[in-house]
C-alpha positions as a Markdown table, in Angstrom:
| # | Residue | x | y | z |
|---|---|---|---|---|
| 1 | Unk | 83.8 | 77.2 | -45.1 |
| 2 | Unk | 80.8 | 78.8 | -43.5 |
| 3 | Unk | 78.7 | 80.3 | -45.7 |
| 4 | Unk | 77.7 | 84.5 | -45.5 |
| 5 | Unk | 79.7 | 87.2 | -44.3 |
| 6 | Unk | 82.8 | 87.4 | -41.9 |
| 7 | Unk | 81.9 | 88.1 | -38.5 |
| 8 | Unk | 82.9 | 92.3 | -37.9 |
| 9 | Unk | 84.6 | 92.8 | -34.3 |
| 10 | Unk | 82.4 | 95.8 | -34.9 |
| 11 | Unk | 79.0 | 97.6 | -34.2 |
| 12 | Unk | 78.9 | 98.3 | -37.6 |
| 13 | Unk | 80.0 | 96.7 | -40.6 |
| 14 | Unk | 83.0 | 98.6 | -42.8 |
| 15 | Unk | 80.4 | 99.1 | -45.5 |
| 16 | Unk | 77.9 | 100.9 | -42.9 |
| 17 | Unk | 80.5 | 102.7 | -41.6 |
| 18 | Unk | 82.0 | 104.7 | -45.0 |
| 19 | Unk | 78.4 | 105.8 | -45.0 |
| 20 | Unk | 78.0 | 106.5 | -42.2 |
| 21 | Unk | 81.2 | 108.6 | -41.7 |
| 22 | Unk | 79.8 | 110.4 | -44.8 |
| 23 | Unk | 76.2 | 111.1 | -43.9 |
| 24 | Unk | 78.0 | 112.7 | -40.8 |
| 25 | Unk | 80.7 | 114.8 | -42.6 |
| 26 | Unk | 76.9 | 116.3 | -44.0 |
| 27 | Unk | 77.4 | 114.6 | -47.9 |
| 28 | Unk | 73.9 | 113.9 | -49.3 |
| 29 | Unk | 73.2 | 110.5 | -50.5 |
| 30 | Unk | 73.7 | 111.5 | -54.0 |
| 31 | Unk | 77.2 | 112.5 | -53.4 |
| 32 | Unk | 77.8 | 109.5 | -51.4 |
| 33 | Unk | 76.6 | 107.1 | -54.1 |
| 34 | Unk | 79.4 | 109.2 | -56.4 |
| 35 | Unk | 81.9 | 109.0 | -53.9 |
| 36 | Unk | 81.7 | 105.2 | -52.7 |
| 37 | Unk | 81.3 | 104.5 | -56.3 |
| 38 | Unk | 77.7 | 103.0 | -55.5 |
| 39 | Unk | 73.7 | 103.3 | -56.2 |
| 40 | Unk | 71.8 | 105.6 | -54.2 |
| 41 | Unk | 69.6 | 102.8 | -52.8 |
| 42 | Unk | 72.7 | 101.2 | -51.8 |
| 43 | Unk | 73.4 | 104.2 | -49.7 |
| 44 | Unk | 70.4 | 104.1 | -48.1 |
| 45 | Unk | 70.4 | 100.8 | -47.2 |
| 46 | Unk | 73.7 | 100.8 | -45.7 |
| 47 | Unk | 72.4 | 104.1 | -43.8 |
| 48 | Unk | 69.1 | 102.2 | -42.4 |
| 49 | Unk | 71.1 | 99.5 | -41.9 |
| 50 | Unk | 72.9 | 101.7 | -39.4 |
| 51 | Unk | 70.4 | 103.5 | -38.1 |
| 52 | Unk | 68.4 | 100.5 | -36.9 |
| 53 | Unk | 71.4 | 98.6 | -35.4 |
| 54 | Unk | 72.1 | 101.5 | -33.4 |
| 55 | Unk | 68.8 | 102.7 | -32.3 |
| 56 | Unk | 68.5 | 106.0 | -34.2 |
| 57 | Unk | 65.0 | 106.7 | -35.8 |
| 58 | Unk | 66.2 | 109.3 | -38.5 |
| 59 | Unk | 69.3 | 110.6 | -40.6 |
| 60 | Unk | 70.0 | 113.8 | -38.5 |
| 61 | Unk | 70.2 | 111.1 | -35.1 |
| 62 | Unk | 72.8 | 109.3 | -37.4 |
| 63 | Unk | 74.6 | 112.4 | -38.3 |
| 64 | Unk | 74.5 | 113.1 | -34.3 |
| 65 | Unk | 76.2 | 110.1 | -33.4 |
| 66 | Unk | 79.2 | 110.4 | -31.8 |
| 67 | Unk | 80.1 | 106.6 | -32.0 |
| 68 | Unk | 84.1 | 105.5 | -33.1 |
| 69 | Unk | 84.9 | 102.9 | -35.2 |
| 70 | Unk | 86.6 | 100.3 | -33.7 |
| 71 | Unk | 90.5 | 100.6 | -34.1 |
| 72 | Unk | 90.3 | 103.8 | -34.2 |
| 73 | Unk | 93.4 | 105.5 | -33.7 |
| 74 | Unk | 91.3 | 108.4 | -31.8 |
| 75 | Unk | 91.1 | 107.8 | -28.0 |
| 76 | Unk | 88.5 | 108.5 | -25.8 |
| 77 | Unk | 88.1 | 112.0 | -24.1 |
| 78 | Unk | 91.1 | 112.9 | -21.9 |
| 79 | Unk | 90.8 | 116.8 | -21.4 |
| 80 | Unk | 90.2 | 119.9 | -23.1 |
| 81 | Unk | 93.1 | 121.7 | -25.1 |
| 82 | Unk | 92.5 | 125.4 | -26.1 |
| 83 | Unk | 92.5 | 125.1 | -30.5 |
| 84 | Unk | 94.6 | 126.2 | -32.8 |
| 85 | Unk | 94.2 | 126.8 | -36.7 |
| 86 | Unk | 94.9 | 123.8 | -38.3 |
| 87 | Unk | 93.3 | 124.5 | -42.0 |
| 88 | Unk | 91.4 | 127.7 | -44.3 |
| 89 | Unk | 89.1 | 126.6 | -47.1 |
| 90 | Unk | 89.1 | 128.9 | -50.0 |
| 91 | Unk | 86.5 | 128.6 | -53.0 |
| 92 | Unk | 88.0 | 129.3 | -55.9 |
| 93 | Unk | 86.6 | 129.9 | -59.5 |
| 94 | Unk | 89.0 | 128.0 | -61.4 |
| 95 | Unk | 91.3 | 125.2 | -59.9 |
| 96 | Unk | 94.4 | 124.8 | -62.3 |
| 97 | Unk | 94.9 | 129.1 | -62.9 |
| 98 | Unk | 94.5 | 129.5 | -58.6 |
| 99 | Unk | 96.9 | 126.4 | -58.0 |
| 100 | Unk | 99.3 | 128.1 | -60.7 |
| 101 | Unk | 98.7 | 131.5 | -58.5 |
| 102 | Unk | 99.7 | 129.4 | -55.6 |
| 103 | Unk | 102.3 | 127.4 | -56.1 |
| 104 | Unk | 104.2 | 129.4 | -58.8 |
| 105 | Unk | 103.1 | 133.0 | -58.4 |
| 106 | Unk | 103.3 | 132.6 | -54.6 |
| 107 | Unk | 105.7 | 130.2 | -54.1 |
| 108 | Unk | 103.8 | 128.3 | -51.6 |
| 109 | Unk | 104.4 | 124.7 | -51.3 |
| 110 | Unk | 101.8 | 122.6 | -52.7 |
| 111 | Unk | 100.9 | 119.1 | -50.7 |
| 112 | Unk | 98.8 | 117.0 | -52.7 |
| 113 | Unk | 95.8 | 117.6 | -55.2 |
| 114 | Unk | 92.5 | 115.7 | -56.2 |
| 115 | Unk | 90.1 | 116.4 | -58.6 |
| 116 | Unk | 88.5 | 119.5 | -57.7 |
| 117 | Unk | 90.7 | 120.0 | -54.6 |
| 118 | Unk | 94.4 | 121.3 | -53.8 |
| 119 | Unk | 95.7 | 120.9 | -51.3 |
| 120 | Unk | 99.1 | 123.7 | -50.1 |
| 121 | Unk | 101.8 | 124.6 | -46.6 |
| 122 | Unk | 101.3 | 128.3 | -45.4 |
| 123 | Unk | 104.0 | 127.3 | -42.7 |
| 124 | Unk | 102.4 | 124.8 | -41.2 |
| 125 | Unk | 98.7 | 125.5 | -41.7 |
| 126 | Unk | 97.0 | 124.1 | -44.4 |
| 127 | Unk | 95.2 | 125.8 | -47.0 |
| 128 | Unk | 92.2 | 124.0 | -49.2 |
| 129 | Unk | 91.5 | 125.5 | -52.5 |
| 130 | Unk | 88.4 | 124.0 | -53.3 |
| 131 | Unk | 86.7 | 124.5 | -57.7 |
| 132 | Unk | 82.8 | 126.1 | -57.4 |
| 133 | Unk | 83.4 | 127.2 | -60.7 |
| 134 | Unk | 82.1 | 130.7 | -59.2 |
| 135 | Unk | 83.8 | 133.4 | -56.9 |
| 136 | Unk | 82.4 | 133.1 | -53.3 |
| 137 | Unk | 83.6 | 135.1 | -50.1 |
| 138 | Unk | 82.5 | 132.2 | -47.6 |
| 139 | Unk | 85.6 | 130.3 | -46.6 |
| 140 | Unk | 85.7 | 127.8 | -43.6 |
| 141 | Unk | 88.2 | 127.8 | -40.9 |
| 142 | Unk | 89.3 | 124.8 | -39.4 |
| 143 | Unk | 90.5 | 125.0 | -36.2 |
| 144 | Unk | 93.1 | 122.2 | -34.6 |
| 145 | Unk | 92.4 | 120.5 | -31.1 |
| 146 | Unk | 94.1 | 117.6 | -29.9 |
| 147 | Unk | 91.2 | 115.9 | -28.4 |
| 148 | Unk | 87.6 | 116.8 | -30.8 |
| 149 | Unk | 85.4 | 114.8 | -28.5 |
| 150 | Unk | 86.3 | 117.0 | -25.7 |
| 151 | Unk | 86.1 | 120.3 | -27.8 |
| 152 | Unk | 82.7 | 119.2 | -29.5 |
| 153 | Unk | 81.3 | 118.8 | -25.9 |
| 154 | Unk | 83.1 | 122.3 | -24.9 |
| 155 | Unk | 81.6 | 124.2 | -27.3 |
| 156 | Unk | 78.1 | 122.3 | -27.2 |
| 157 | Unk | 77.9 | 123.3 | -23.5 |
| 158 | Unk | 78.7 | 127.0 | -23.9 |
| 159 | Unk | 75.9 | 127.1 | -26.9 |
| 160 | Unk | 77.4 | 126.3 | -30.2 |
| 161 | Unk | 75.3 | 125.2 | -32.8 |
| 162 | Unk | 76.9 | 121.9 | -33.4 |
| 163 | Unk | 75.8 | 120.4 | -36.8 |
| 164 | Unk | 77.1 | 117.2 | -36.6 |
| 165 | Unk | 79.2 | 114.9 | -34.2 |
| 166 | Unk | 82.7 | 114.1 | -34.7 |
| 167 | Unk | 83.7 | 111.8 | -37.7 |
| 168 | Unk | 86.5 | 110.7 | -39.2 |
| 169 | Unk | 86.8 | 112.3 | -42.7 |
| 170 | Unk | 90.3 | 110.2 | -44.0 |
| 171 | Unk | 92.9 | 107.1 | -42.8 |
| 172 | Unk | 95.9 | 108.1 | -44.3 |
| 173 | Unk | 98.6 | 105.3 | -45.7 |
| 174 | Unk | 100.3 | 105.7 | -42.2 |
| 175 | Unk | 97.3 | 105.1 | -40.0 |
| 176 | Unk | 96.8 | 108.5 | -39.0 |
| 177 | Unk | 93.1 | 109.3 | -38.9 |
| 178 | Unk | 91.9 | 113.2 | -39.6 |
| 179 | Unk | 88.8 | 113.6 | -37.9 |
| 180 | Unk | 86.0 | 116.9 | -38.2 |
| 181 | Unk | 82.9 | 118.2 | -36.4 |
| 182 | Unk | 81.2 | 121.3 | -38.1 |
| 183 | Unk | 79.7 | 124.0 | -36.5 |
| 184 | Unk | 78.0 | 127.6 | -36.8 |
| 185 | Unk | 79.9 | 130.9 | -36.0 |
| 186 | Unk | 77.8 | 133.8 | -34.6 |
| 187 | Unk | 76.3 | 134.7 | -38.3 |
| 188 | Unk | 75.5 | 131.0 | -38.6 |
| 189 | Unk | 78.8 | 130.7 | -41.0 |
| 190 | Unk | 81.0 | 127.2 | -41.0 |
| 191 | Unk | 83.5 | 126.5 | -38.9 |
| 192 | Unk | 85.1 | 123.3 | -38.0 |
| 193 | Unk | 87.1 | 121.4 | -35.5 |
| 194 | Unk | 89.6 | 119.3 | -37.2 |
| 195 | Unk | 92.0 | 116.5 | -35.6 |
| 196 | Unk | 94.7 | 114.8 | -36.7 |
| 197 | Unk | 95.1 | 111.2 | -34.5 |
| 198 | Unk | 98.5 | 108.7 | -35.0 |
């Protein structure tokens, strides 16, 4: 058996690239060490590692890049499809009393929750009920395109202030990929392009 890592049919390895999709979906490295379950200087060094294979001199270039792991479900640009809402993000003080407003006062269906996130159907868009423990009025609209690449280029080219390039944010049991790109509304609010890719 030869000895040290696999060979990755890859520009990256899968280590490099959970960071990287992180650093891009605009986590600090403090959040991803919590998330990936991993020290910060781990982080790091799977970010540099990164950075110099691909040529980038600094963490915003890395958030910037709009490369795609391979066997990615996503494909490359084909066209331009006008967006549709796909998903509202609402802050809510308290998780379990809003999910109980939801789903039982309301009666909406609820689709899946994690800790700190719900997740429900308001006929077919999804809503995000986020825990900040405080009541905030800044909620993020996610709007649906079948091709991001395309629309992140759209919107770069009639001035949008993108702040980051397209990443994929989950891989879903089924292969399905769900992929974002944030951006700033005319107040410099969040929005967010959001695809779904089988």
């Amino acid at each position: 058996m030869p000895r040290g890592r696999p060979p990755h049919p890859d520009q990256l390895t899968p280590a490099e690239w959970r960071v990287v999709e992180l650093v891009r979906h605009g986590q600090s490295t403090a959040a991803i060490a919590h998330l990936l379950g991993i020290s910060a200087d781990a982080v790091k060094a799977q970010a540099r590692a990164a950075r110099d294979k691909l040529g980038l001199t600094s963490r915003q270039d890395l958030r910037h890049w709009p490369g795609i792991r391979a066997g990615s479900a996503r494909p490359q640009t084909k066209g331009i499809a006008m967006p549709q809402l796909s998903q509202l993000s609402r802050r809510v003080e308290t998780l379990d009393r809003a999910r109980a407003f939801w789903r039982d006062t309301l009666q909406i269906p609820e689709l899946y929750a994690f800790p700190g996130l719900a997740f429900f159907d308001l006929g077919g868009t999804r809503l995000m009920l986020r825990e900040t423990g405080t009541r905030d009025d800044a909620d993020i609209l996610y709007l649906s395109t079948p091709d991001i690449a395309a629309a992140h280029a759209a919107l770069m080219q009639r001035g949008a202030e993108m702040t980051g390039a397209p990443h994929m944010i989950h891989k879903h049991p089924d292969g399905a990929e769900e992929w974002m790109a944030f951006f700033k509304d005319d107040e410099g609010r969040d929005l967010a392009l959001h695809s779904i890719v089988r």
